[in-house]
N, C-alpha and C positions, 0 to 999 in steps of 0.2 A: 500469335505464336508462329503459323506458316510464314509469316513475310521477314521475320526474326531467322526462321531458319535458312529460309531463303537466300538472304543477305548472310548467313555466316559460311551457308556452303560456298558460296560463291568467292568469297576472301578466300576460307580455306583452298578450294580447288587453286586458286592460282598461286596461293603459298607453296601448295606441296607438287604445283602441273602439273596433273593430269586427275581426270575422275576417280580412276584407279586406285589412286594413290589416297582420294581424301574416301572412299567406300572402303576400303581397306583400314583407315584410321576408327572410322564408324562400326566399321563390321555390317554392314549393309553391302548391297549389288551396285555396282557402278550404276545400270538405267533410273536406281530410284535418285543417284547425285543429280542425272541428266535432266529426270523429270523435273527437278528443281529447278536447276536454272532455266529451264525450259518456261515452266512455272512465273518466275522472274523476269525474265528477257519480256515474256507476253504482260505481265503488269505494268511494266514499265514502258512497252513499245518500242523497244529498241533493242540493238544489240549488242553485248557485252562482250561477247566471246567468238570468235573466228576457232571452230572446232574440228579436229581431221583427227584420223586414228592415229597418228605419229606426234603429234602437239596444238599447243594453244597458244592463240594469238590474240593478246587483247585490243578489242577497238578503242575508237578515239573517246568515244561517249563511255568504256569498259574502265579504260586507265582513270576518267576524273571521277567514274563514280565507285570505282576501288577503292581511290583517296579518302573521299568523304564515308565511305562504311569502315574501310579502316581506323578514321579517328574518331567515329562514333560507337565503335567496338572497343576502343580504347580507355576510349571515357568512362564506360557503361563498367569495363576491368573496374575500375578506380574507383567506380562508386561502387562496388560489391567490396571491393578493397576496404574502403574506409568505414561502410556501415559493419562490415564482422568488426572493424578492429573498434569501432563503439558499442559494439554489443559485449564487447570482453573487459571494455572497462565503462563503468556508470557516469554519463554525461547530461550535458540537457538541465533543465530545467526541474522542479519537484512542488508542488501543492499539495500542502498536508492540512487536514483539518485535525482538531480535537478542543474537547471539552474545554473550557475557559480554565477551570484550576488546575485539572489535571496539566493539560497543556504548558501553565508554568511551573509547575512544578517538574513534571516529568518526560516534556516531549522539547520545550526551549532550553534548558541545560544542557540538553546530551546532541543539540545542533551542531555547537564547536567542533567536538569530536568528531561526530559522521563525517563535514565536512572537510576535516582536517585529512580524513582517510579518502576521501573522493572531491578531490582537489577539482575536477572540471564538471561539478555539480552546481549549483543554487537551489535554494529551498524558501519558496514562502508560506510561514505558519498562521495559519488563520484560525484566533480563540473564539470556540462559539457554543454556545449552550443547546443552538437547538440543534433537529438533524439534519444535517445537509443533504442536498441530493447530487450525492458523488456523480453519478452519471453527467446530471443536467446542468451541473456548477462546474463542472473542470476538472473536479478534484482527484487526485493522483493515489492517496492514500488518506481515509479517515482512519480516527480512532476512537473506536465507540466502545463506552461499558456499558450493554443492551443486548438485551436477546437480539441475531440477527431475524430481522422477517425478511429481506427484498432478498427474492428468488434472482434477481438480476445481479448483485452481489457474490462476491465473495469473500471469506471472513477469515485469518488466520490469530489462533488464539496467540495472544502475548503474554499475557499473566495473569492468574486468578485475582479474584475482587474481594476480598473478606471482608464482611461488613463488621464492627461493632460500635457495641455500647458506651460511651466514653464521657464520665465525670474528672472535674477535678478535685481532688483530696480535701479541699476545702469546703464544699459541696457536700461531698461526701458526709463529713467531719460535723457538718449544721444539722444534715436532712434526713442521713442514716440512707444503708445501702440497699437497693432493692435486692429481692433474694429470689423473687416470682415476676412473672411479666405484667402481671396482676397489679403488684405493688408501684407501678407507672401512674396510676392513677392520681396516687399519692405524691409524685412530684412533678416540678418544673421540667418540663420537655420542650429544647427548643427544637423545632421541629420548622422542615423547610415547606416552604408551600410553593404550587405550581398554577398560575394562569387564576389564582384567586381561592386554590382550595388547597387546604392541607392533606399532603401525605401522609398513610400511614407507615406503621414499626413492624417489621417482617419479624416473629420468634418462629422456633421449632419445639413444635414442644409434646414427648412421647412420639415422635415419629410424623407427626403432624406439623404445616405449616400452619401459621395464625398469622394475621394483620390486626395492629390494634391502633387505633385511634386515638393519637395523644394530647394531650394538653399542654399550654405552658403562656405565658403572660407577657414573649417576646417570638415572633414569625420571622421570616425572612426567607425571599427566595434564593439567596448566594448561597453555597456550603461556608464559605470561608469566613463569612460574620457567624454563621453558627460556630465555626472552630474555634474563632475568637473568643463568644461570647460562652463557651464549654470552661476554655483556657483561663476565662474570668470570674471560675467558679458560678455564670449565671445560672446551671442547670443541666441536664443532660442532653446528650446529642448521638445523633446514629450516624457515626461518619466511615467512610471508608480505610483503611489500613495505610493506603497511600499518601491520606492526608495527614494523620495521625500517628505514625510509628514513631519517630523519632521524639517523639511528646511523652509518650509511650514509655519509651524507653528511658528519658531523662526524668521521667519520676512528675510530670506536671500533668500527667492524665493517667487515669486509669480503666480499665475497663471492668464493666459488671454486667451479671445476667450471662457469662459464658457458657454456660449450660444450655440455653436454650437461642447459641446462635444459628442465624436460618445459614442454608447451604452457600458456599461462593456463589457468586455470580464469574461473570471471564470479560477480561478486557481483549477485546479483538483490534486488530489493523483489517480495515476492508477496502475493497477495490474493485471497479466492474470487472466483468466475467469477460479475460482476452484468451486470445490462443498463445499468441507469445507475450508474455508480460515481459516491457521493459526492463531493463538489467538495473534504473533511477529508480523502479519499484522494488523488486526484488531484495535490492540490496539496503535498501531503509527499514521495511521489515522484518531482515535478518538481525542488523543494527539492533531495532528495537528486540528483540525477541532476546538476544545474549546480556543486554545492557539488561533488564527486567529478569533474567532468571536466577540471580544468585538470590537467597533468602534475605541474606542480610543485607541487599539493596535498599527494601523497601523500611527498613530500620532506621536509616541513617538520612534521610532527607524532610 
């Protein structure tokens, strides 16, 4: 920082001629200009400046290394110049991770868009079930539906998670409806399984959470063959809202057991913990947070 200032008093002083004039620009004493270049002249070993209380006279070694501080102050303008003016608009580069279905369903659709609004972006979407390590993998912005733990993160909520219960009418119409979370017992539950074990079914029930442990005569670790295999009448299924609404709403699924559904859960976008976050982050997680907040969003896909 001192050889920085050093080099700009020195420009300055011979811009304006005399000490005077550039401690006067500062609001500083003239001796602290002098102790400057004085400061300079001795790092450098030479001299810059022929100095008298009437003017300044630059040496031969003063004028060529004027030159070159002059257009490395120039430059240095231009690159302060050009990074504010990428900082006001979103460029660069973007690695987004998220969940493999959600991801298609709800984070590669709405690409076109974003891009279309941040024309001097790129974006690569990476589908992946497990969790990534934002930090350690690159990653710009995940999107997890999961309590966050890493105190190295940070988390901005996007949209809540509703879980339910979801038969199709023809299912329904065979096997008769549960009416208690009890009455699971009693049917086919397709139910996802992780790393070799089955998950269990989150109810609330009287104020109380419960996990119950289901049954069913078809596993699978995708959600999406479960939705499938819900969709094909094979049995019941605990899917998310995001997966389901629009099924939902067309009359090919229905939900049971409302009574005793467990509380949201929250879809976040995370990202490490910076001082200045990137304006290519910022503005993908605004993106997602407007696109995800109307209701009837999650209805219609």
């Amino acid at each position: 920082m001192s050889q920085f200032r050093q080099i700009s008093t020195f420009v300055d002083v011979v811009a304006r001629g005399s000490l005077s004039a550039s401690a006067r620009n500062e609001g500083i004493a003239p001796a602290m200009i002098g102790r400057r270049l004085d400061a300079l002249e001795a790092r450098l070993g030479v001299k810059l400046l022929q100095r008298t209380t009437r003017k300044l006279v630059l040496t031969d070694e003063g004028a060529a290394f004027l030159e070159d501080c002059q257009r490395i102050l120039g430059e240095l303008e231009e690159a302060e110049t050009a990074v504010s003016a990428r900082s006001a608009r979103a460029s660069g580069h973007l690695l987004v991770s998220a969940p493999a279905g959600f991801g298609r369903q709800h984070v590669a659709p709405l690409l076109p868009s974003f891009l279309a609004e941040h024309r001097d972006l790129s974006v690569n979407l990476n589908l992946n079930d497990r969790i990534v390590d934002v930090i350690g993998e690159g990653v710009d912005v995940a999107v997890r539906i999961a309590t966050l733990l890493d105190s190295n993160l940070v988390g901005v909520k996007l949209a809540d998670n509703q879980r339910v219960l979801v038969a199709a009418p023809a299912y329904l119409k065979r096997h008769g409806t549960p009416v208690k979370p009890a009455d699971l017992a009693q049917h086919n539950c397709l139910a996802i399984s992780s790393e070799g074990s089955q998950r269990g079914w989150t109810f609330r029930d009287q104020g109380k959470l419960m996990t119950i442990k289901v049954a069913g005569n078809m596993v699978c670790n995708d959600g999406e063959v479960l939705h499938d295999w819900a969709l094909a009448g094979k049995g019941l299924a605990w899917r998310s809202m995001w997966e389901v609404g629009a099924q939902l709403d067309a009359g090919r699924l229905v939900t049971v057991l409302d009574d005793f559904a467990a509380p949201d859960s929250e879809i976040h976008a995370v990202f490490g913990q910076r001082r200045h976050l990137p304006l290519r982050i910022r503005a993908f997680v605004d993106f997602l947070r407007r696109a995800y907040a109307p209701p009837a969003y999650w209805r219609r896909r």
